[in-house]
C-alpha positions as CSV (number, residue, x, y, z in Angstrom):
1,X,181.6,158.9,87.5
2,X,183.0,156.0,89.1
3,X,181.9,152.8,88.0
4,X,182.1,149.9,90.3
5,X,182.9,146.2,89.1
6,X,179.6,144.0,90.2
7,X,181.1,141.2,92.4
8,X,180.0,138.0,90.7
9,X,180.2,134.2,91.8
10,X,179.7,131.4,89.5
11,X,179.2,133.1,86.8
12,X,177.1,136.0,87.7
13,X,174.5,134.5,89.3
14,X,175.1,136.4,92.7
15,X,175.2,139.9,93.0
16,X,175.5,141.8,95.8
17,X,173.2,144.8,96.7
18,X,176.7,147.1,97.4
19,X,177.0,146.7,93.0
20,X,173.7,147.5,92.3
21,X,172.2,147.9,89.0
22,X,174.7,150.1,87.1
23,X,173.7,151.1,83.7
24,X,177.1,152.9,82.6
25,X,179.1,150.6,81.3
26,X,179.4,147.0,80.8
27,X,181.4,144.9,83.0
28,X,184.7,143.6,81.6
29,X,184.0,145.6,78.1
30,X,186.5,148.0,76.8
31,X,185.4,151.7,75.9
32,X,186.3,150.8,72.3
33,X,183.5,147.7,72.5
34,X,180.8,150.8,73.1
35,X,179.9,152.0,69.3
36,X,179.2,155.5,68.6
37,X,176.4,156.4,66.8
38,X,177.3,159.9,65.6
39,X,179.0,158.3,62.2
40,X,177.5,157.4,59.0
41,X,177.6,154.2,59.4
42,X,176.5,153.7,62.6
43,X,173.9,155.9,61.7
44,X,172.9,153.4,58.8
45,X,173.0,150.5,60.9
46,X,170.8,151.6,63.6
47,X,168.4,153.1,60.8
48,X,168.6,149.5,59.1
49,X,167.6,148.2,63.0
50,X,164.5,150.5,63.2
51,X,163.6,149.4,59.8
52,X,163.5,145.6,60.8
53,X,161.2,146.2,63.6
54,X,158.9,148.1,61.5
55,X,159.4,145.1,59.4
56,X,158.6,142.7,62.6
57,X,155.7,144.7,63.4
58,X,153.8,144.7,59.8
59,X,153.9,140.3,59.9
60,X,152.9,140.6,63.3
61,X,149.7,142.6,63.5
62,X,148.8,141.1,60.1
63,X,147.9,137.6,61.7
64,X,145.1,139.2,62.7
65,X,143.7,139.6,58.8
66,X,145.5,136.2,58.1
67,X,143.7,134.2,60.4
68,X,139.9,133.9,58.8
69,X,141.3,133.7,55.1
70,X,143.5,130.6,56.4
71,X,140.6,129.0,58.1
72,X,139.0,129.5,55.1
73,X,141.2,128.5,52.4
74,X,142.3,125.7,54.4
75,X,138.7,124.6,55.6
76,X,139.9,124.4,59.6
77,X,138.3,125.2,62.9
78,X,139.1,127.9,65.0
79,X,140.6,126.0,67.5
80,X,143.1,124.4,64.9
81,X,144.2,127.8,62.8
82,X,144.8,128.5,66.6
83,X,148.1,126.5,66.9
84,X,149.4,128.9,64.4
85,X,150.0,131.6,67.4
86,X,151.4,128.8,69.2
87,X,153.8,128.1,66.7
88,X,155.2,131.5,67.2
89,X,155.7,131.4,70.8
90,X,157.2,127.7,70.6
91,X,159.9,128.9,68.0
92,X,160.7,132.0,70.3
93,X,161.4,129.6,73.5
94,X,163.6,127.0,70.9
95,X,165.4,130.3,70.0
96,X,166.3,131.6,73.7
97,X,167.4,128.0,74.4
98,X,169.8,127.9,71.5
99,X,170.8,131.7,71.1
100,X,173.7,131.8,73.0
101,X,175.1,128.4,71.9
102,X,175.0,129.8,68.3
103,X,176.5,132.9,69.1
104,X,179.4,131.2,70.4
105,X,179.7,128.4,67.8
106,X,179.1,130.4,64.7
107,X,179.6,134.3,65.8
108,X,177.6,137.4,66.3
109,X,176.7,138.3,62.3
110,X,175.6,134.4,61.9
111,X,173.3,134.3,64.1
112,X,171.8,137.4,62.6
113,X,171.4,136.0,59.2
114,X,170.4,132.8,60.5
115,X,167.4,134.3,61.9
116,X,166.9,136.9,59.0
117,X,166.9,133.7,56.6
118,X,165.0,131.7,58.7
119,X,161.9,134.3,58.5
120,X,162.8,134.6,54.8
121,X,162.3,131.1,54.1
122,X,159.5,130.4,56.0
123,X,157.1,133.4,55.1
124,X,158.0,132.1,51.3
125,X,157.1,129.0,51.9
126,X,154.0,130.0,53.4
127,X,153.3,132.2,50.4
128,X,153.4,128.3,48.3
129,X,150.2,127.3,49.9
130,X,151.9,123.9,50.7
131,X,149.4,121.6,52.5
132,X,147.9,122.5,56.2
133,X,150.1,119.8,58.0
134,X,153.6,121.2,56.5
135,X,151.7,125.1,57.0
136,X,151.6,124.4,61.0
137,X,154.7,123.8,61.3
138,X,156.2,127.0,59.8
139,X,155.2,129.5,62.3
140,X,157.8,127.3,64.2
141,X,160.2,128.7,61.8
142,X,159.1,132.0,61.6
143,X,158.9,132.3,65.5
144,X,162.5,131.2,65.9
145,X,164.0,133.7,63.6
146,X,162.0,136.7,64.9
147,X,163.4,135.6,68.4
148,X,166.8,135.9,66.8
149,X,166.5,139.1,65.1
150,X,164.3,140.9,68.0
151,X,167.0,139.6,69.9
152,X,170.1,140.6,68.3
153,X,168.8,143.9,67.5
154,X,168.1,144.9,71.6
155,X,171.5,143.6,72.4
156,X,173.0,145.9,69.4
157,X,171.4,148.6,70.7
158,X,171.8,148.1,74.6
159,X,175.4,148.4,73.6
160,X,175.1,151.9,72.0
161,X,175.2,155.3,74.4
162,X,171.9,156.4,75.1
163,X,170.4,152.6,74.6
164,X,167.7,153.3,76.9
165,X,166.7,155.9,74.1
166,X,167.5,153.9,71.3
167,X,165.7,150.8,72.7
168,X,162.2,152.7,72.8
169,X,162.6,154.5,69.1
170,X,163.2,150.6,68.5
171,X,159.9,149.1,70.3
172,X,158.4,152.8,68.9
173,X,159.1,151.6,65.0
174,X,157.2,148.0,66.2
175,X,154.1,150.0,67.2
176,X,154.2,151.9,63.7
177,X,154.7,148.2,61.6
178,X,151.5,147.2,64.0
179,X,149.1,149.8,63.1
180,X,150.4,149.6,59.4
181,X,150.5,145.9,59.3
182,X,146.3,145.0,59.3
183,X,146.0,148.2,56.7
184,X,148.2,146.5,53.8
185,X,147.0,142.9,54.3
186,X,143.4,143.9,54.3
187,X,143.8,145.8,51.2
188,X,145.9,143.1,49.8
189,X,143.0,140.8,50.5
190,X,140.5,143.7,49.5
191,X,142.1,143.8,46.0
192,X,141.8,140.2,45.4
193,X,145.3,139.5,45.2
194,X,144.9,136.1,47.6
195,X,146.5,136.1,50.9
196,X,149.8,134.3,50.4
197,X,150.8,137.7,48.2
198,X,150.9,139.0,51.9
199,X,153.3,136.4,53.0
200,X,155.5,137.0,49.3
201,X,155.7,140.5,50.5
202,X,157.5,140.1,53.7
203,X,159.4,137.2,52.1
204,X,160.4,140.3,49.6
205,X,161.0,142.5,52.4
206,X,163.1,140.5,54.5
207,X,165.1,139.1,51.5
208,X,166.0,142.7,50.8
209,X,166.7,143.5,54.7
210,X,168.8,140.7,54.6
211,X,171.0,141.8,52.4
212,X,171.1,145.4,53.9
213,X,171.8,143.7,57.2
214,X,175.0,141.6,55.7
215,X,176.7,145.1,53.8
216,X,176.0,147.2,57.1
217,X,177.4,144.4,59.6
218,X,180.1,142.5,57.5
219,X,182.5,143.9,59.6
220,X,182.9,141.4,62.1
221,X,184.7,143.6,64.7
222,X,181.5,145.6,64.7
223,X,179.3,142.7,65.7
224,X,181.2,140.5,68.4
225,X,181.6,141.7,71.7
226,X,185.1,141.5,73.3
227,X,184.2,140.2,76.8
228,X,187.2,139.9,79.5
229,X,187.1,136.4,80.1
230,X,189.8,136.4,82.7
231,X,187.9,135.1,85.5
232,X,189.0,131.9,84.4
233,X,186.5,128.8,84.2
234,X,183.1,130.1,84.3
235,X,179.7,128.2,83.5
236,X,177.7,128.2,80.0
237,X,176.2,131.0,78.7
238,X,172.6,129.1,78.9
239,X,173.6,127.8,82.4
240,X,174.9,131.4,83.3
241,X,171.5,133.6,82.2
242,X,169.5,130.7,83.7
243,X,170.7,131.0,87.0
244,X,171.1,134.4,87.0
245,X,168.5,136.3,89.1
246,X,168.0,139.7,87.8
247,X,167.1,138.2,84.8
248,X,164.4,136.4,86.4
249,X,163.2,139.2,88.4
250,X,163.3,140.8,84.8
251,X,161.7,138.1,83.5
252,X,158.8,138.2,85.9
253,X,158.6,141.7,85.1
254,X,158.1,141.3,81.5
255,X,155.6,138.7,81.6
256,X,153.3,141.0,83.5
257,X,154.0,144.4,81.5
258,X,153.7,142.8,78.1
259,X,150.4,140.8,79.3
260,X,149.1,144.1,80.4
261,X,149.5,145.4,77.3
262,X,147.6,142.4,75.2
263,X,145.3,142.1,78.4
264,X,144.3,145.8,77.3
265,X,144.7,145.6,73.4
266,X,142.6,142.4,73.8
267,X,140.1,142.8,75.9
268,X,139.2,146.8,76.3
269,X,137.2,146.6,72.8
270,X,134.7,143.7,73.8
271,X,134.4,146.0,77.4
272,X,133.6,149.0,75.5
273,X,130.9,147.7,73.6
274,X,129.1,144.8,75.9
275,X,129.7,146.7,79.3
276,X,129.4,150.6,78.5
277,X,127.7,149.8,75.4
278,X,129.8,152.0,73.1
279,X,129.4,152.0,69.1
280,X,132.2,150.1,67.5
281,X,133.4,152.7,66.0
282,X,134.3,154.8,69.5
283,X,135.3,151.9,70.7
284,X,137.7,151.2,67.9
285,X,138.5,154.4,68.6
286,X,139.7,154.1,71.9
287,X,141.6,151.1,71.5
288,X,143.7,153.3,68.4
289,X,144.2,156.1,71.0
290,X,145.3,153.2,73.2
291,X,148.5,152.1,70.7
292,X,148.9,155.3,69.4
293,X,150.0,156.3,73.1
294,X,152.1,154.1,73.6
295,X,153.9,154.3,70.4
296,X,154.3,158.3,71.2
297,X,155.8,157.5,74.1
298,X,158.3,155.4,73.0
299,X,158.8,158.2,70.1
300,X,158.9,161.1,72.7
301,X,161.1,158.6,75.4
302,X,163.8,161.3,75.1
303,X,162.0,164.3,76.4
304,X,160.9,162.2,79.6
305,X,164.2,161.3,80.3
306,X,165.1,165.0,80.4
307,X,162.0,165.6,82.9
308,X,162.4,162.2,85.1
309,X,165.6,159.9,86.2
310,X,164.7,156.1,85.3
311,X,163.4,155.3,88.7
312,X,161.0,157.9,88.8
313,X,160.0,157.5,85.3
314,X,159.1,153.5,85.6
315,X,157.3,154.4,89.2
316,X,155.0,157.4,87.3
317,X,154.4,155.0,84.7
318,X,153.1,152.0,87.1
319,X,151.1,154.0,89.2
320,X,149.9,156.2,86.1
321,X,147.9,152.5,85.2
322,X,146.8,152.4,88.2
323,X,145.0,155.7,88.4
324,X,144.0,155.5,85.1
325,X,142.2,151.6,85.4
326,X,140.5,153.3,88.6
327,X,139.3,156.1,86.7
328,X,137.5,154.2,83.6
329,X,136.4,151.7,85.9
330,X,134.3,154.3,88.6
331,X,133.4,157.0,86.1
332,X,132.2,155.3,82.6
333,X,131.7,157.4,80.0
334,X,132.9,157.6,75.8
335,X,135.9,160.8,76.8
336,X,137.3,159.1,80.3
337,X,137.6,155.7,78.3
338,X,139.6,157.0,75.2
339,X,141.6,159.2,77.4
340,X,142.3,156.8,80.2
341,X,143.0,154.2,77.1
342,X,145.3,157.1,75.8
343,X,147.1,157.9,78.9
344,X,147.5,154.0,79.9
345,X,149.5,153.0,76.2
346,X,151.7,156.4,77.3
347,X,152.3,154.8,80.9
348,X,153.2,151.1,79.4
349,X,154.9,152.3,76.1
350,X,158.7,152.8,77.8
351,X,158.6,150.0,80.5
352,X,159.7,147.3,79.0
353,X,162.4,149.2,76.2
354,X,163.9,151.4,79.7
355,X,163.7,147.9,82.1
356,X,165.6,146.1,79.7
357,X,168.3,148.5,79.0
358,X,168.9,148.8,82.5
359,X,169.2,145.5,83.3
360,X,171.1,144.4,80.3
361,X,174.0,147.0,81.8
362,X,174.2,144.8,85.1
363,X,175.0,141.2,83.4
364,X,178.4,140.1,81.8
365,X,178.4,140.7,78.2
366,X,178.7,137.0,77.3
367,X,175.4,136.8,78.7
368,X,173.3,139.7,77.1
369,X,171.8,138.2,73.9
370,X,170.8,134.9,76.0
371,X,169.5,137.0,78.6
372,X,167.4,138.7,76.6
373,X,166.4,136.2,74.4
374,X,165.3,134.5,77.6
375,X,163.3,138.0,78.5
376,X,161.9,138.3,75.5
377,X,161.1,134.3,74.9
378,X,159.0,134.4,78.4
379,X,157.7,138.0,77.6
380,X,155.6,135.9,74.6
381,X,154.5,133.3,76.6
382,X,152.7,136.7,78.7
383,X,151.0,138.0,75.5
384,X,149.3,134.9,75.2
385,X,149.0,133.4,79.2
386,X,147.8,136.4,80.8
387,X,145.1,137.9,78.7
388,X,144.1,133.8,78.2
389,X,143.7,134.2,82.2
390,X,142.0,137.6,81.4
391,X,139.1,135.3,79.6
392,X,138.9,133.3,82.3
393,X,138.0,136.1,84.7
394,X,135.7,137.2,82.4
395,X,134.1,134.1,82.0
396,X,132.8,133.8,85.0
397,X,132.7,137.3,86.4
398,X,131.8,139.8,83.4
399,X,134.2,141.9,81.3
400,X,133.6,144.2,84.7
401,X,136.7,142.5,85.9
402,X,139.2,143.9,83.2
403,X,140.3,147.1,85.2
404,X,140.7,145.3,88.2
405,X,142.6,143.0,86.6
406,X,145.0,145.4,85.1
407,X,145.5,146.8,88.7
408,X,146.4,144.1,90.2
409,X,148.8,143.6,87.4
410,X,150.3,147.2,88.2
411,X,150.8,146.5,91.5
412,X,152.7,143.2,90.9
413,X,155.0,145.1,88.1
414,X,155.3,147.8,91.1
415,X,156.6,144.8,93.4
416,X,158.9,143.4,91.6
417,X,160.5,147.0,90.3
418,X,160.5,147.7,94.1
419,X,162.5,144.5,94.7
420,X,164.5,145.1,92.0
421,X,164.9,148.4,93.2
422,X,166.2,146.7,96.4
423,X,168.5,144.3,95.5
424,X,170.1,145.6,92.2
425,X,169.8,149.1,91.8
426,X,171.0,152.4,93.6
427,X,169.7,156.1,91.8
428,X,173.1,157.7,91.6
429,X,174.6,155.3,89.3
430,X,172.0,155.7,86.8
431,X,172.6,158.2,84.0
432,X,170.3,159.1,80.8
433,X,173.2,158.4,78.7
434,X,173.4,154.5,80.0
């Protein structure tokens, strides 16, 4: 297939619509830049990737069974233990402000173990009990050096054949860590063990990834990018990715499928039991079929890339949400409500994984990890803005407004794919080996 070059000005924040979205190849990166994975050791270090997000995913969904023991412990409000979720979000936007900057100053492998260390250092600490205005501050910590290591890991794997693949067994393994994750705290809490033996094991974990992380990518050659850079003087990478606008558009997108998917997670359980007056334990129920789907399809992402071409595949998805929010809204009952829950986690699972392959193939490789720490960093901020907006609604309209909510959230995700579609991207350069 024929690749063409995407025609760039000032640093590639104009592209044409003639060099739409190609997902082939990277622009100005030699064949030999494009890793195999049919080795050992490729093998090994994608296998040590998947292992990290399972890793991201158990801290993660374990703030949930932190929470009341730290508001305990630390006699604090609600409102205060609170700024601990902030924390997280303001250390992801530091990281996709500084990303880039370190790449280029300290190199590729670094970075990685700057972030690795950072999450290292600051889960121990937590693990000290030090007092509540020094424990505030470390989800700061810990925020920035998941940004780094979610970030380095998706632009390791965009570069790999198949990364569209690769990408969803990645976000697959954080939906395994998240069921997982509330299991081992609460029975660390369960067996009296105190809480901060929760935060000693992912210390423990992520000292031991670390090290696994350094043997597997100590060759440097493996973990720097050689970009062409012979388009002479070009902006900063920040200045580059910020003025970029596919990653904008991809931004936007982001914001709105990751908030459906905490919108959902969030709010479907208090839905189910105040509005349809389910028991808790259905209910439950339903929101497990919920994540459960959408970790399959992540799993199963290969099969529906034999079935479907990309386009096709984010379009069934979309409208799949749509159909499915229409259905649990008009016909109530315990089976359309765990199926509907199912079918929507199976329709939001590969969006944002396949979205951010694609695009990451369009940009110049310089750009890539501060592109997508910039996705990712905004992609938080819609975990916790739009189901907060979700409350809202429901505030002062009834939990009745959830499904219409997530609807009109499918339709904006439709509109900016369609504009995407548009601008960037043309269906016979896609391939399901991009």
């Amino acid at each position: 297939m024929a690749v063409q070059e995407p025609s760039q000005v000032s640093g590639d924040h104009q592209i044409s619509h003639s060099n739409a979205l190609n997902i082939d190849s990277y622009p100005g990166t030699s064949s030999q830049t494009i890793l195999e994975h049919n080795d050992p050791k490729s093998r090994l270090k994608i296998s040590l990737l998947l292992l990290g997000f399972l890793l991201i995913g158990l801290y993660e969904s374990s703030i949930s069974v932190l929470i009341l023991n730290l508001q305990i412990y630390y006699q604090v409000d609600k409102a205060t233990v609170a700024f601990l979720l902030l924390g997280g979000t303001l250390g992801h936007f530091i990281a996709a402000l500084t990303i880039g900057f370190i790449e280029n100053w300290l190199g590729r492998l670094s970075l990685l173990l700057i972030g690795i260390n950072s999450f290292v250092i600051a889960t121990l600490a937590c693990s000290l009990c030090p007092p509540f205005k020094i424990f505030i501050l470390l989800p700061i910590l810990i925020g920035f050096g998941l940004a780094i290591i979610e970030t380095w890991f998706n632009a390791y794997l965009v570069m790999q054949p198949n990364s569209k693949i690769w990408l969803n067994y990645l976000h697959a393994l954080w939906g395994v860590g998240a069921l997982l994750g509330p299991i081992i705290a609460a029975s660390i809490i369960a067996s009296n063990q105190g809480w901060y033996n929760i935060y000693r094991l992912w210390a423990l974990l992520g000292f031991l990834l670390a090290i696994a992380l350094y043997l597997a990518f100590s060759d440097q050659a493996d973990t720097t990018l050689n970009y062409d850079d012979s388009q002479g003087s070009q902006p900063s990478v920040l200045q580059a990715a910020l003025t970029s606008p596919i990653i904008w558009f991809t931004s936007g997108f982001v914001i709105f499928c990751v908030g459906t998917e905490h919108s959902l997670g969030d709010w479907a359980y208090s839905f189910l039991c105040s509005i349809q007056h389910e028991s808790h334990f259905m209910a439950s129920l339903s929101i497990s079929t919920y994540w459960l789907g959408m970790t399959l399809a992540r799993l199963g992402i290969s099969i529906l890339f034999r079935w479907f071409e990309i386009n096709q595949l984010l379009y069934l998805c979309m409208f799949s949400i749509l159909i499915n929010m229409m259905l649990i809204w008009f016909w109530p009952s315990v089976i359309m409500s765990t199926v509907g829950l199912g079918i929507a986690g199976l329709s939001l699972g590969p969006l944002y994984p396949t979205i951010l392959a694609v695009v990451a193939k369009q940009i110049q490789p310089r750009l890539v990890i501060s592109a997508i720490a910039i996705i990712s960093g905004l992609g938080k901020l819609g975990t916790s803005i739009v189901p907060w907006l979700m409350g809202l609604i429901a505030q002062k309209f009834s939990l009745w407004s959830l499904f219409p909510y997530i609807m009109l959230l499918a339709m904006i995700m439709v509109i900016l794919w369609t504009a995407m579609n548009f601008l960037y991207y043309r269906p016979e350069q896609i391939s399901i080996n991009g």
